[in-house]
C-alpha positions in Angstrom: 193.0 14.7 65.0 193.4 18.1 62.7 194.4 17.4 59.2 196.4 21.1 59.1 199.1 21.7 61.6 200.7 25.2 62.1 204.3 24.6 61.7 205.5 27.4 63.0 204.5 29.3 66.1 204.0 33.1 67.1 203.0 33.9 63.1 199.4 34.8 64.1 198.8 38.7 63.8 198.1 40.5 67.1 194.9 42.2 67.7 196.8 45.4 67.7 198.4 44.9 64.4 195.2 43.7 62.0 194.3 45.9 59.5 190.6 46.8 59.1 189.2 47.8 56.4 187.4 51.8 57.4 184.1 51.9 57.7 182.3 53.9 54.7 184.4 52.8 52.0 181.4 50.7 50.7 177.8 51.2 50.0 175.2 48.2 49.7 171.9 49.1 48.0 168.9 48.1 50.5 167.4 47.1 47.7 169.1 45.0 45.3 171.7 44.5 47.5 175.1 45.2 44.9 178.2 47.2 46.7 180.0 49.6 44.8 182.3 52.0 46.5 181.2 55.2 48.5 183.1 57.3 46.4 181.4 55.7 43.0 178.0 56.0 44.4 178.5 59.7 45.3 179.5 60.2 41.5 176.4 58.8 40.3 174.2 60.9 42.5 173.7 58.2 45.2 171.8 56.3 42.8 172.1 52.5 42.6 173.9 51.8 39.1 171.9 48.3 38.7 168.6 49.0 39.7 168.3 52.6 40.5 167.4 53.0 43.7 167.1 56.8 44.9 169.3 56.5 48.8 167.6 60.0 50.8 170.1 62.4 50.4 170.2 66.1 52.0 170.3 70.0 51.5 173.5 69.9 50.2 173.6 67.4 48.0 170.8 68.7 46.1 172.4 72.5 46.0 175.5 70.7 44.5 173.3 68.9 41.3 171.1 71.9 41.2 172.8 74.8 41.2 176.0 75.6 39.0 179.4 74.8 39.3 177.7 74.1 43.1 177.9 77.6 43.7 174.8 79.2 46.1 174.4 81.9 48.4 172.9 80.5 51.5 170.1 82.4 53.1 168.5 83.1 56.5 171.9 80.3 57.3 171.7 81.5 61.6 168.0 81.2 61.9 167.5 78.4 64.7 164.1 77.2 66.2 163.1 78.7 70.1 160.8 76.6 72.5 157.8 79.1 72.8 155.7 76.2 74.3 158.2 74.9 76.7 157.2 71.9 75.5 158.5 68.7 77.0 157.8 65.0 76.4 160.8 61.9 77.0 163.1 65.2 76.8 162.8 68.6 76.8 162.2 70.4 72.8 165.2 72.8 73.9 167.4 69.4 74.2 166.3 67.9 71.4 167.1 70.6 68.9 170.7 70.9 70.5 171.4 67.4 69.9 170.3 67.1 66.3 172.0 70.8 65.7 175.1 68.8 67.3 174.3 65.4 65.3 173.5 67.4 61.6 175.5 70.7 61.7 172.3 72.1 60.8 170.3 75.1 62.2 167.2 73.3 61.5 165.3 71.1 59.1 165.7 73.0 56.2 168.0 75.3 54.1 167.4 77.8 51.8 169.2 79.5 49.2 169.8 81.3 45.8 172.0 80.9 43.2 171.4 80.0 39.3 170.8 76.7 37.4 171.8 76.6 33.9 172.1 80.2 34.0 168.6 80.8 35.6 168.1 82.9 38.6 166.9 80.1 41.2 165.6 80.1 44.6 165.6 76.8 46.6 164.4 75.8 50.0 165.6 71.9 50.6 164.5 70.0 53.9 166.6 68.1 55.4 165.2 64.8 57.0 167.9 63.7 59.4 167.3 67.0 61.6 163.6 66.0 63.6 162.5 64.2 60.3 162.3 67.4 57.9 159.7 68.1 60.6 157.9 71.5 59.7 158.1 74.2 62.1 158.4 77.7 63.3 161.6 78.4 61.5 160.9 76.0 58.5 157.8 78.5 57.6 159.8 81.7 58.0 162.8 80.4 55.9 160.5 79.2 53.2 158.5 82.7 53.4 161.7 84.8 53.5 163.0 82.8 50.3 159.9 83.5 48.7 160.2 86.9 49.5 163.6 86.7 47.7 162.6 84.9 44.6 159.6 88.4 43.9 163.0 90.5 45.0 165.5 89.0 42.5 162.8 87.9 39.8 164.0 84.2 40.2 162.1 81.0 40.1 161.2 79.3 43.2 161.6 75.3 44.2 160.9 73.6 47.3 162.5 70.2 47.7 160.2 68.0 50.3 161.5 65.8 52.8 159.5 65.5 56.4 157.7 63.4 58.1 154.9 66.1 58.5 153.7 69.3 61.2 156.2 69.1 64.6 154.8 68.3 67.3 156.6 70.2 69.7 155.5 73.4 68.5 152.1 72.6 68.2 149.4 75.0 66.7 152.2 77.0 65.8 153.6 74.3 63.3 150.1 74.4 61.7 150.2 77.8 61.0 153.1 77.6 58.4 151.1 75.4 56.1 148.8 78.8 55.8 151.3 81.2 56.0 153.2 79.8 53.0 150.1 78.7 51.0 149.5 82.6 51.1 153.1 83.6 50.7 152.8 81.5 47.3 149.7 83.1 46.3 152.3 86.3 46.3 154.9 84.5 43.9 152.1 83.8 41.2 150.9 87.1 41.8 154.2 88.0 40.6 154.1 85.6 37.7 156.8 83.8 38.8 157.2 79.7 38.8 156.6 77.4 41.8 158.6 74.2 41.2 157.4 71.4 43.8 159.6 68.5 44.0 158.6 65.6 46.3 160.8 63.3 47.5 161.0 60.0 50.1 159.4 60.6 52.4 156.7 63.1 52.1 154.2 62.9 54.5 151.8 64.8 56.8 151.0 68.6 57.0 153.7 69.4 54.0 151.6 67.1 51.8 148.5 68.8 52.8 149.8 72.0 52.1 152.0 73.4 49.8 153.8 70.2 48.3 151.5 70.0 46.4 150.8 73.6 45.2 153.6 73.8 42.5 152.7 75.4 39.3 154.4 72.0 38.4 154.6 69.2 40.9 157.2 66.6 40.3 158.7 63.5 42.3 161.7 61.0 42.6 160.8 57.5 41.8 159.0 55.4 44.4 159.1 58.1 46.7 156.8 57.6 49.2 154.2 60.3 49.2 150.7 60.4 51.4 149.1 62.7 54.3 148.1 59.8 56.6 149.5 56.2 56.9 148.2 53.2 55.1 146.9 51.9 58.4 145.1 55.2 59.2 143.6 55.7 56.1 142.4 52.3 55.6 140.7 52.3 59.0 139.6 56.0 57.8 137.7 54.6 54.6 137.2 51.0 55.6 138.1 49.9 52.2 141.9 47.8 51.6 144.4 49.5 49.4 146.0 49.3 46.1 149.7 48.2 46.5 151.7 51.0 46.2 149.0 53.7 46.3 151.3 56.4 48.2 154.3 55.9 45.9 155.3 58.3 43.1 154.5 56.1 40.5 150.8 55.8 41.6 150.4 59.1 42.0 151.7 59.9 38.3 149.2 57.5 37.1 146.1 59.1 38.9 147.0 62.8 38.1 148.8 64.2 41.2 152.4 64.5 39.5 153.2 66.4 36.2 156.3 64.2 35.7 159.0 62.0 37.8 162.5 62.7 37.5 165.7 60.4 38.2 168.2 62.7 39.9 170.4 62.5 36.6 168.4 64.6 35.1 167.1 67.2 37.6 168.9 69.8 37.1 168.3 69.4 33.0 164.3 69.0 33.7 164.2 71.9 36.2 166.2 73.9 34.0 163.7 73.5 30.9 160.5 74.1 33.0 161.8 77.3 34.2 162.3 78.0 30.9 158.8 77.0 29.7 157.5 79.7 32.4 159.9 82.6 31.8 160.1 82.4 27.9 
């Protein structure tokens, strides 16, 4: 027998009639696990307020704490990747970039632009991750190159924000050939005596790693930002030796040299502001 008895009848709220509450009014840190509100996390810089966790954010996000007042001309915006290779594994590569084109309202996996920061002439090429994991190809070399072009043209400082998961497959021997082509593009912005700003973040991986993430006249990283060429597994296998904890994060790679500084995304746009200055005073 039920101790609680529903005196009245018909008083239950139809299916049709409950209010639910939208989905991504909240955010919950994968981390620590505290909620706060969407719109408060996006005001902090989607940064966890307790234990400042970095969430991966994109092109845009950056441009708006970079640049000022979140003003930027966008460059090279209609520049979308072919299929020279006819290249086709579970789907064809054609499909594949119309979907994530569709999915990201992106041309590809990274933008570029130029604008000013603090009153500094800035050039920045941002990845974006969630279009074929920041994966670098083709058009990913050509936009970096033109921008670097642009930065010698307009006597601007240059910054590349990293975010992929390494070389795309899909365009093979082609995708390798950007890790040349903008190593030797760079060597034309020192040439010029203009600053490289590197800026790793979570994850970079693969061919950018190997190539010019790591070039910058200053190299700097989000914290824990995971950071490596290979995986743990791969390299461990590679050197037969087992691993420090941690070895591919930011903080490790501060501590043995590869990093200038790390940054919380507070104060990027102050940090970045000041280094250009240290180069152009």
């Amino acid at each position: 027998m039920g101790w609680f008895k529903r005196k009245t009848e018909g008083i239950t709220t139809s299916t049709k009639d409950k209010k639910e509450t939208p989905e991504g009014l909240w955010y919950k840190c994968p981390k620590c696990q505290t909620v706060v509100t969407s719109e408060d996390h996006a005001s902090n810089f989607f940064v966890c307020e307790r234990c400042s966790y970095h969430e991966r954010i994109g092109s845009e996000e950056y441009f708006q704490i970079l640049f000022d007042d979140g003003a930027y001309k966008e460059l090279d915006k209609g520049l979308a990747s072919s299929d020279p290779l006819k290249f086709e594994d579970t789907k064809k590569y054609v499909d594949r970039i119309k979907e994530s084109q569709a999915k990201t309202n992106l041309t590809d996996a990274i933008r570029t632009a130029y604008g000013k920061c603090d009153g500094q002439d800035l050039v920045i090429a941002a990845m974006d991750f969630k279009f074929i994991g920041g994966s670098l190809g083709s058009v990913m070399g050509e936009k970096i190159a033109r921008a670097i072009d642009k930065a010698i043209k307009t006597n601007s400082a240059f910054m590349i924000i990293s975010k992929s998961g390494g070389a795309r497959m899909m365009e093979a021997g082609l995708s390798l050939m950007q890790m040349a082509k903008v190593s030797a593009k760079l060597n034309l912005l020192s040439e010029a005596k203009l600053p490289y700003i590197s800026f790793l973040t979570d994850p970079t991986t693969g061919g950018v790693t190997a190539s010019f993430a790591m070039l910058g006249d200053i190299n700097i990283a989000e914290p824990d930002a995971l950071i490596g060429f290979a995986g743990p597994r791969v390299v461990k296998e590679t050197i037969g030796r087992d691993l420090p904890d941690g070895f591919q994060k930011s903080e490790f790679l501060l501590e043995h040299g590869f990093l200038d500084y790390i940054v919380e995304r507070h104060n990027l746009k102050k940090e970045v502001s000041h280094s250009i200055r240290l180069f152009t005073s």
